[in-house]
VOLORO-85237 format. One record per residue (C-alpha): x, y, z; residue number from 1. Coordinates in steps of 0.2 Angstrom, whole numbers, plus 5000, padded with zeros to 4 digits. Example, Ala and Ser with C-alpha at 12.3 -4.5 7.8 and 13.67 -1.06 7.14 Angstrom:
2
[[5062, 4978, 5039], 1];
[[5068, 4995, 5036], 2];
% end
This chain:
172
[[4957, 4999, 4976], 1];
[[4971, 5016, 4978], 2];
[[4967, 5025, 4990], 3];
[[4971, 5043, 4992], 4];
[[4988, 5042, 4999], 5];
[[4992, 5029, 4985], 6];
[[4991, 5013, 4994], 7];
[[4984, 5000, 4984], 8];
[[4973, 4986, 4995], 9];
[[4962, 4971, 4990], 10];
[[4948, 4966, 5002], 11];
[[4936, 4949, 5000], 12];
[[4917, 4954, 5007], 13];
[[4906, 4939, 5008], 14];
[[4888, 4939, 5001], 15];
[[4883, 4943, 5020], 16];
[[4896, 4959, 5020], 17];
[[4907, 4951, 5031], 18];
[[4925, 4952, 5029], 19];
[[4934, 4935, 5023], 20];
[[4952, 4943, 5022], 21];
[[4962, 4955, 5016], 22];
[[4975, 4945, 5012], 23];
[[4982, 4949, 4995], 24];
[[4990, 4932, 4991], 25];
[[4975, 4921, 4999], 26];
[[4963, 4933, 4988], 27];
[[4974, 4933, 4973], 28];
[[4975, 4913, 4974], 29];
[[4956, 4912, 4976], 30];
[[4953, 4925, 4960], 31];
[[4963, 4915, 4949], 32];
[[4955, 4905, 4935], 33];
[[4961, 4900, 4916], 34];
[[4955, 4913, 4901], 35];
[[4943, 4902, 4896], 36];
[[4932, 4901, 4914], 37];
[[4915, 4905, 4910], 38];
[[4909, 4924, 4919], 39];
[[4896, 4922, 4933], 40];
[[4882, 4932, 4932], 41];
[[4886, 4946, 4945], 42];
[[4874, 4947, 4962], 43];
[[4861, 4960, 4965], 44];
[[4871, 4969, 4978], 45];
[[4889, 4967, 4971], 46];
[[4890, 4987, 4972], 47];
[[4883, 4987, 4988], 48];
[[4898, 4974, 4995], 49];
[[4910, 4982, 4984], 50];
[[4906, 4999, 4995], 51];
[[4908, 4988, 5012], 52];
[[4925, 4984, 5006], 53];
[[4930, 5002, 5001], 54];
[[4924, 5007, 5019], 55];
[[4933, 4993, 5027], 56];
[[4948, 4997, 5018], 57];
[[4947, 5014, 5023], 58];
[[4944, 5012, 5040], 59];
[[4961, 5000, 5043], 60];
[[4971, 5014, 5034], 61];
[[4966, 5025, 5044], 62];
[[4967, 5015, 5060], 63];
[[4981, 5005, 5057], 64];
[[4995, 5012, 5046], 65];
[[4987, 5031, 5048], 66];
[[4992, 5043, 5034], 67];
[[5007, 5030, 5032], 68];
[[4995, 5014, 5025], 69];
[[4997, 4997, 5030], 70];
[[5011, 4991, 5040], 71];
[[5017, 4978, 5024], 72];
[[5018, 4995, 5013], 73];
[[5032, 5002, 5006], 74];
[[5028, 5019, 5014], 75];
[[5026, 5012, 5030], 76];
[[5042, 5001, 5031], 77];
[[5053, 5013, 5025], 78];
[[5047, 5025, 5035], 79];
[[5049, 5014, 5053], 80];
[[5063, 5008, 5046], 81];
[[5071, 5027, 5042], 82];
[[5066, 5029, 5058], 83];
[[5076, 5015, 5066], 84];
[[5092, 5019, 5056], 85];
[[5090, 5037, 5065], 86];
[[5091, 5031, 5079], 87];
[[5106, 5021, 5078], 88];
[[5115, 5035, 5070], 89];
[[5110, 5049, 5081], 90];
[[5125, 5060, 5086], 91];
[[5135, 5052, 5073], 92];
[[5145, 5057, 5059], 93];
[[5129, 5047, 5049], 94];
[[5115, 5059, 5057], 95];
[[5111, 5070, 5041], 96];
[[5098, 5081, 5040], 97];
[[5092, 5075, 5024], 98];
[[5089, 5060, 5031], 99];
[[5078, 5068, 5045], 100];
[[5068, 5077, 5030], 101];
[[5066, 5060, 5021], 102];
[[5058, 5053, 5036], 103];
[[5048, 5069, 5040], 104];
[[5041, 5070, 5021], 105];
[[5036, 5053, 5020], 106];
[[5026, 5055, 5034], 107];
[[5017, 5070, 5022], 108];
[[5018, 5065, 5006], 109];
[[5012, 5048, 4998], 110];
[[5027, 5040, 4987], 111];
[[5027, 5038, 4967], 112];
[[5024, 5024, 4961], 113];
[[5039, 5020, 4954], 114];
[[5047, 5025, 4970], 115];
[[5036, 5010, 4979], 116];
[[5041, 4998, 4966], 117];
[[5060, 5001, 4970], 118];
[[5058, 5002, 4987], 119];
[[5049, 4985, 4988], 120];
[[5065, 4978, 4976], 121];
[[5076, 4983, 4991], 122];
[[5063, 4975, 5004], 123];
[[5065, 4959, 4995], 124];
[[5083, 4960, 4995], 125];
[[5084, 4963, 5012], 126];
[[5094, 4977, 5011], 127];
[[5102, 4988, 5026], 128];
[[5095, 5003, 5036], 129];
[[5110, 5013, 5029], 130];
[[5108, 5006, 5010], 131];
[[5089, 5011, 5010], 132];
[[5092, 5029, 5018], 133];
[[5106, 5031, 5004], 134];
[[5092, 5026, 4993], 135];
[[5079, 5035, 5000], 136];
[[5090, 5051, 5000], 137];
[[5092, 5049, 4981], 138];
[[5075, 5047, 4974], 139];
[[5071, 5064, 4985], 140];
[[5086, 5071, 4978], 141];
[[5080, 5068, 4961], 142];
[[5062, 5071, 4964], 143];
[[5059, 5053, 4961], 144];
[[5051, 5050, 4977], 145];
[[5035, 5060, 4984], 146];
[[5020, 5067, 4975], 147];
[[5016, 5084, 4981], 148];
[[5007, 5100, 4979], 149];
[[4992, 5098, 4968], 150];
[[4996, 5081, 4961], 151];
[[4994, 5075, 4979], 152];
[[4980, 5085, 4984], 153];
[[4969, 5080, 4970], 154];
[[4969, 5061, 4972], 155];
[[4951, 5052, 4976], 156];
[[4952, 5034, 4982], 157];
[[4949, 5026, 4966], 158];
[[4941, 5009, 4966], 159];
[[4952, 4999, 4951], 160];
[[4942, 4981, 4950], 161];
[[4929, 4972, 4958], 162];
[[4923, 4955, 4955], 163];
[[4912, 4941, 4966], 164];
[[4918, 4924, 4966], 165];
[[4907, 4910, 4968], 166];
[[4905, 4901, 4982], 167];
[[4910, 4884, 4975], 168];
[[4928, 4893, 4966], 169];
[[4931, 4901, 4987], 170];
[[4929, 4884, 4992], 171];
[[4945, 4874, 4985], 172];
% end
């Protein structure tokens, strides 16, 4: 699922309602089959599951990563990070107020898409506290990085797929 503040999540309920994980790579793995793997029929109370995990889901945003998502999100890394580098630069020559308003509006506004995807590039790359504020500072510059106003006030957390697995395919 998105959820409102643009975080995507996956979530595995078991037949019982019980979470198995939220791990996207162990889920991911599990899901994976070849294009000619015949469909199951679905269970009687798929929906009913597939609204357990849309509360679960909800409830760890909320209690874990707050308005910021989960702690392995780009929001929230680059936000603790910003935050760090801050910090080390405070009373410096590197202590911008832009930067102070990048951390402050990421705390308020989710991040484009697009934004996500080249802050996670960066992640990967391991990049510095001072090369991802420089970054961070640019996509703001350039509008590239928040949704706001009405964009950001419209959006419902939005359920993008659901499937079961059976029990013999979570098994291996």
């Amino acid at each position: 699922m998105r959820t409102a503040q643009g975080n995507d999540a996956l979530v595995w309920i078991d037949g019982s309602g019980r979470v198995v994980t939220e791990s996207q790579r162990v889920i991911l793995d599990v899901a994976k089959c070849l294009p000619e793997t015949p469909a199951l029929r679905r269970l009687e109370n798929h929906h009913e599951l597939v609204r357990q995990g849309v509360e679960q889901v909800l409830k760890e945003e909320k209690s874990i990563g707050g308005q910021l998502g989960r702690p392995s999100g780009a929001r929230f890394r680059t936000y603790e990070r910003l935050k760090q580098y801050a910090e080390e630069v405070e009373n410096t020559l590197f202590d911008r107020q832009e930067l102070h308003w990048c951390i402050e509006e990421i705390h308020r506004y989710p991040l484009r898409e697009a934004a996500k995807d080249a802050l996670n590039r960066l992640f990967r790359s391991h990049v510095s506290n001072e090369d991802l504020a420089q970054k961070v500072m640019a996509l703001r510059d350039t509008d590239a990085l928040f949704i706001k106003g009405e964009e950001a006030e419209s959006r419902e957390p939005r359920i993008i797929c659901s499937m079961g697995l059976s029990a013999a395919r979570a098994q291996e």
